[in-house]
N, C-alpha and C positions, 0 to 999 in steps of 0.2 A: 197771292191774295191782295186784295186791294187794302189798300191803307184803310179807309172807312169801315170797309168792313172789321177786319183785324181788334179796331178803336171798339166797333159796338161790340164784338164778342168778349172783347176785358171789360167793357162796362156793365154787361151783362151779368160776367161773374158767373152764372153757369153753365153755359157754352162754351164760354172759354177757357174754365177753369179743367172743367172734365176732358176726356178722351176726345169729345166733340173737337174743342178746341185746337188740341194736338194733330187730331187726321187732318184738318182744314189745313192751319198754317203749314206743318209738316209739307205737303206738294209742292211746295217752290224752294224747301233747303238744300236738296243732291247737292247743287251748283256750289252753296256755301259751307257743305260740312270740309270738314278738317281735313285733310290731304292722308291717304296713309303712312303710319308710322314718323306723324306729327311730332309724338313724344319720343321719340326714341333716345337715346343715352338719357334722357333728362326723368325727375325724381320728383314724383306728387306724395303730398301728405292729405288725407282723409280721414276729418275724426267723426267718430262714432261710425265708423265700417262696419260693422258685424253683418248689418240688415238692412231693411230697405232703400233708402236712399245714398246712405252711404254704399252699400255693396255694392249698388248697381253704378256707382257713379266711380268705383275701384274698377270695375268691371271695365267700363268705358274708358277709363283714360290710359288701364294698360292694354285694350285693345289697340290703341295707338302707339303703345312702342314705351310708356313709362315704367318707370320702377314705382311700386306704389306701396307708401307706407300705413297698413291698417290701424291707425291711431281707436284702441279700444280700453273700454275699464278694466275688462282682465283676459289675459290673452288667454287662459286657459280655454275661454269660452267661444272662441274663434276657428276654434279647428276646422269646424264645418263647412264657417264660413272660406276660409283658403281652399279647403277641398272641392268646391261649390267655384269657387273664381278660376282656380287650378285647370278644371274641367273645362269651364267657358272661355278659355284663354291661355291656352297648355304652355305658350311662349313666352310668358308672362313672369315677371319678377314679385312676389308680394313680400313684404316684410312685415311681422304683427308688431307692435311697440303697445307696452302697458301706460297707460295714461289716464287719469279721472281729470277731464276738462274743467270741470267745477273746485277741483284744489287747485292753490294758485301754489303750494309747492310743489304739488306732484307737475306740474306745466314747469316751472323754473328747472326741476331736475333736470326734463323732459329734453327742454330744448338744450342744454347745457350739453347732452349728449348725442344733437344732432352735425354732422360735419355735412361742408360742401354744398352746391348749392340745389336750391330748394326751385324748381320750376314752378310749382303749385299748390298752394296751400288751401284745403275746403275744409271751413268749417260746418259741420255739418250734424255736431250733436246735439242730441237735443234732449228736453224731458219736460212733461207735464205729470207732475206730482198732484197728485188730489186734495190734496193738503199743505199748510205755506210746509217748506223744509229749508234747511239752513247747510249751506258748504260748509266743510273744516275752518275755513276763517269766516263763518257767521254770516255769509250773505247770505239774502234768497237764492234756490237754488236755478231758478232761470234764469234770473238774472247771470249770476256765475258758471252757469252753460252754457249762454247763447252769447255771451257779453262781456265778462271781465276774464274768464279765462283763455279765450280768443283774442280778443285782446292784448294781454300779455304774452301771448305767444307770438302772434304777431309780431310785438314789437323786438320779442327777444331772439327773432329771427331775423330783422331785420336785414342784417349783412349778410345772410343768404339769399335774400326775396331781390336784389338788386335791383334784375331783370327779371322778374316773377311775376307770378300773377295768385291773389288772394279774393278767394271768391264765398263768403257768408252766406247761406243758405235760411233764407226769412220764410216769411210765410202774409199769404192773402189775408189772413187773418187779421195783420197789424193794420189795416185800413180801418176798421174800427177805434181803434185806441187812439188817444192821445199821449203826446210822452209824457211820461209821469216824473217832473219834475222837483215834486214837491214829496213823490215818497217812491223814490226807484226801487227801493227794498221792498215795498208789497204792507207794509208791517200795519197799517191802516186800513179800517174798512172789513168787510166779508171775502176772504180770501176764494177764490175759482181757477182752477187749474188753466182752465183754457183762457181765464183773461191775464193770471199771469205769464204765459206764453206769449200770448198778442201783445199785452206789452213789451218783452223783454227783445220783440223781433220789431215793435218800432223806433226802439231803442238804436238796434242793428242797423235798419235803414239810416236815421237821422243822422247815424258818426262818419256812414260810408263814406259823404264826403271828405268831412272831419278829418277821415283815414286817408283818405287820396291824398290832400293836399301836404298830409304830416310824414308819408312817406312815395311819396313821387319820388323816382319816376317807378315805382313799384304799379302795376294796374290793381286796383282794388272797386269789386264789385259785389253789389249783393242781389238776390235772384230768389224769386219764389218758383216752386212746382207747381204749383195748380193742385189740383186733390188727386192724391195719387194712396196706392190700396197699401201699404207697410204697414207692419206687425206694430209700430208705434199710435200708427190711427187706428189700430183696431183696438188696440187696451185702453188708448186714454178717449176714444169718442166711439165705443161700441156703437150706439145708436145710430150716431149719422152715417158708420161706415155702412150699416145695414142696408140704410135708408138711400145710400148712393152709389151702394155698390158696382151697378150697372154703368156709370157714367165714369166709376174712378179710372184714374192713367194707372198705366204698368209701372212700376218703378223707373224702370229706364226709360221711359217717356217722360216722367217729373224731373231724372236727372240729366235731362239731354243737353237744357241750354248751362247748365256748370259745367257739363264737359267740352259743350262748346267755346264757352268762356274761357277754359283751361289750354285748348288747342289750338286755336282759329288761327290764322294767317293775317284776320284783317286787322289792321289798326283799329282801334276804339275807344270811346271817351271813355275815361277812368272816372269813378265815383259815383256811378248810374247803380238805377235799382232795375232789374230785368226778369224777363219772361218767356218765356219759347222767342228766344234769341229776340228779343226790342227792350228797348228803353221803354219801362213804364212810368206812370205821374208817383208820386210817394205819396199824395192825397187825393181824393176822391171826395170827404166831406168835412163843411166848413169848421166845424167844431174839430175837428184832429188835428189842424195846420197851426206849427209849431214856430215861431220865432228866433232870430240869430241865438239872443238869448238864451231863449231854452236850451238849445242845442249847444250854447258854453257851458252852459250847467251842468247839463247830462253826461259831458263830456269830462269836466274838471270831477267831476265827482267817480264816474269811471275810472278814470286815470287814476285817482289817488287811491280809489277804493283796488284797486289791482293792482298798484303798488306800482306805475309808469312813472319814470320819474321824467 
């Protein structure tokens, strides 16, 4: 696909976002997908596995040959999901691990009991509450799903991730938002499920660098799906999933380019926001473009609030 074109189908937004987008660009990847059994001896971490994008994106990275740990809130609840990947990947190593990403104890425990090294870390949980909600240590809880629990996991990985790759999973959404500087907690204003989402994934974007540069030579990347059909878009935006159902991607279409990210061969800039495998802009419109500034803010206030020292 021609670069121009490519450029109008993201500005588009829903050509590109949808299944549309993915058939198109998809015809020129064969060349660049992942070589098989990429991952092989090597150990990815994926939270929030149970379902949609996480599953699909377990799926995908131990069809290359990983050991893949299903980071979920309670592994009781998982069964299905191992039997479901089990199925689709019989050569496959899964392991469940119990973890609430939004507790920043249950995350400290977490990693404290991780050994050896970590080839890939996706964060990938998420949640749109209908209503503000507050973690065990009193954050908003997107905030502390998408943001400071990840985060501190990260960091308390670090000396696993050496030569790893950590890939945050945003969303199109945050192209609206502005970072919210002035009140990262939500706690002002008419709270909206889906604008504290948006924020809490431009938040994600703006530290990606942030992250890159604090732990180089670690690659760290952050990546949206486009609108893809998971049981998370269907509870928290019944309407629209209705309304689009036809256009949405298949899970493993949304998580193609994070597992590309996770495997690829080729060298690539660390600190990028990406999209069916490209570097995308982090802004689109003038009112959302953020400042050094801001992004020391967002950043010192992260860190302290998740406890980074």
């Amino acid at each position: 696909m021609s670069g121009a074109l490519d450029t109008l189908l993201d500005r588009l937004v829903i050509p590109g976002y949808t299944k549309l987008g993915y058939s198109l660009r998809s015809r020129t990847w064969p060349a660049d997908d992942p070589r098989p059994n990429a991952l092989a001896g090597k150990t990815a971490i994926v939270t929030g596995a149970r379902g949609g994008l996480g599953k699909a994106t377990a799926a995908g990275l131990a069809a290359l040959g990983a050991t893949v740990h299903l980071v979920v809130r309670d592994a009781t609840k998982a069964t299905r999901t191992v039997a479901d990947l089990r199925s689709e990947v019989p050569t496959a190593t899964f392991v469940v691990d119990e973890c609430d990403i939004s507790d920043l104890d249950a995350v400290r425990r977490y990693a404290a009991g991780l050994t050896g090294p970590i080839h890939a870390l996706i964060h990938n949980a998420g949640v749109m509450p209908p209503r503000r909600t507050q973690s065990p240590q009193g954050h908003e809880l997107t905030l502390a799903t998408h943001v400071l629990g990840p985060l501190l996991l990260t960091d308390l990985l670090r000396d696993h991730l050496e030569d790893g790759r950590v890939v945050f999973v945003a969303s199109g959404g945050m192209y609206t938002q502005r970072l919210p500087v002035d009140d990262p907690e939500y706690r002002n204003g008419s709270y909206h499920g889906a604008r504290a989402y948006a924020r809490s994934k431009r938040i994600q974007v703006a530290l990606t660098p942030v992250l890159a540069a604090e732990l180089a030579p670690t690659f760290i990347a952050t990546m949206h799906p486009g609108w893809s059909q998971t049981p998370g878009l269907t509870d928290s935006l019944p309407l629209f999933t209705n309304l689009t159902r036809p256009l949405l991607r298949t899970p493993a279409q949304g998580a193609d380019t994070t597992v590309w990210l996770a495997a690829t061969n080729r060298t690539l800039p660390t600190g990028n926001f990406w999209h069916d495998r490209q570097p995308r802009p982090t802004h689109y419109l003038r009112h959302t473009e953020d400042s050094e500034a801001d992004t020391q803010r967002i950043w010192d206030y992260c860190r302290t609030a998740a406890g980074i020292s």
